[in-house]
C-alpha positions in Angstrom: 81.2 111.3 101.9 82.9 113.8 104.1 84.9 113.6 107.6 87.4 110.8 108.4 88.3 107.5 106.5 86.6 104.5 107.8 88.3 101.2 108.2 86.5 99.9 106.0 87.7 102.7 103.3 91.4 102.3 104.7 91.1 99.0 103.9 90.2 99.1 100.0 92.8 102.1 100.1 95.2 99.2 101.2 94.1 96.8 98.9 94.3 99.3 95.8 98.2 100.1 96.8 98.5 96.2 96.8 97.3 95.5 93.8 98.3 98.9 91.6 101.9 99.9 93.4 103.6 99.7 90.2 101.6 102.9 89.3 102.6 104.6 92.4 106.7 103.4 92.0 105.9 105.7 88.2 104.6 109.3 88.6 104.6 109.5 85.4 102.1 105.8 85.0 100.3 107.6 87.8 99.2 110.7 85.9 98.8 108.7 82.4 96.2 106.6 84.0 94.7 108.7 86.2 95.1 106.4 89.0 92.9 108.6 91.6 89.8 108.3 89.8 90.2 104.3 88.8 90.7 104.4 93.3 88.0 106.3 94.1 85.6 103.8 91.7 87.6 101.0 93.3 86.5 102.4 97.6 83.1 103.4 95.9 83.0 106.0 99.2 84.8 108.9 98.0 85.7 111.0 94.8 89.1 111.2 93.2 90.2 114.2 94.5 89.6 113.0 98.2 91.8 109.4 97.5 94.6 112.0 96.3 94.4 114.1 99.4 94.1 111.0 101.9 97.0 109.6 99.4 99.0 112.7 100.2 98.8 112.9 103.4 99.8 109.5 104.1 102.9 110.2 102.1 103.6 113.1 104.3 103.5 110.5 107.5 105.5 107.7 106.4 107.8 109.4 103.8 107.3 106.6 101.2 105.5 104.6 99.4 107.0 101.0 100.6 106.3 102.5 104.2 103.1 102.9 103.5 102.5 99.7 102.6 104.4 98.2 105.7 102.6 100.1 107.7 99.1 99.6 106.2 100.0 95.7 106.4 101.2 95.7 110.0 97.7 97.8 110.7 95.2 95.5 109.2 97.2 92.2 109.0 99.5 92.1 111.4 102.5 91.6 108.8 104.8 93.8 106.7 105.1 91.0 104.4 103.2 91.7 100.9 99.6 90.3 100.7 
């Protein structure tokens, strides 16, 4: 699947961050487990390398990883508490 991330995708991009952010908090847990391609089976939608870039590039927007989550929460749930 090509072109933008539907919410749908965003959202089980937001759930995976939920449930695996100690991988992300580790870059070194991140590359053991290969965290991109246990993501990209979790959305179903899109290949490893694509949840990397989209992983990136949110990075890149909110600077780090706990604002990505508060951000993703406030998005879709209307909180920044944790889910």
């Amino acid at each position: 699947k090509f072109g933008h991330w539907s919410l749908e995708e965003n959202k089980k991009y937001h759930w995976f961050l939920e449930l695996y952010n100690s991988h992300f908090m580790n870059k070194h847990m991140r590359r053991m487990d290969k965290i991109f391609k246990t993501m990209a089976n979790f959305i179903g939608s899109r290949e490893a390398e694509q949840c990397r870039s989209h992983h990136q590039k949110m990075e890149k927007k909110y600077h780090s990883f706990s604002k990505i989550l508060i951000n993703l929460r406030k998005q879709h749930y209307n909180t920044q508490e944790p889910i």
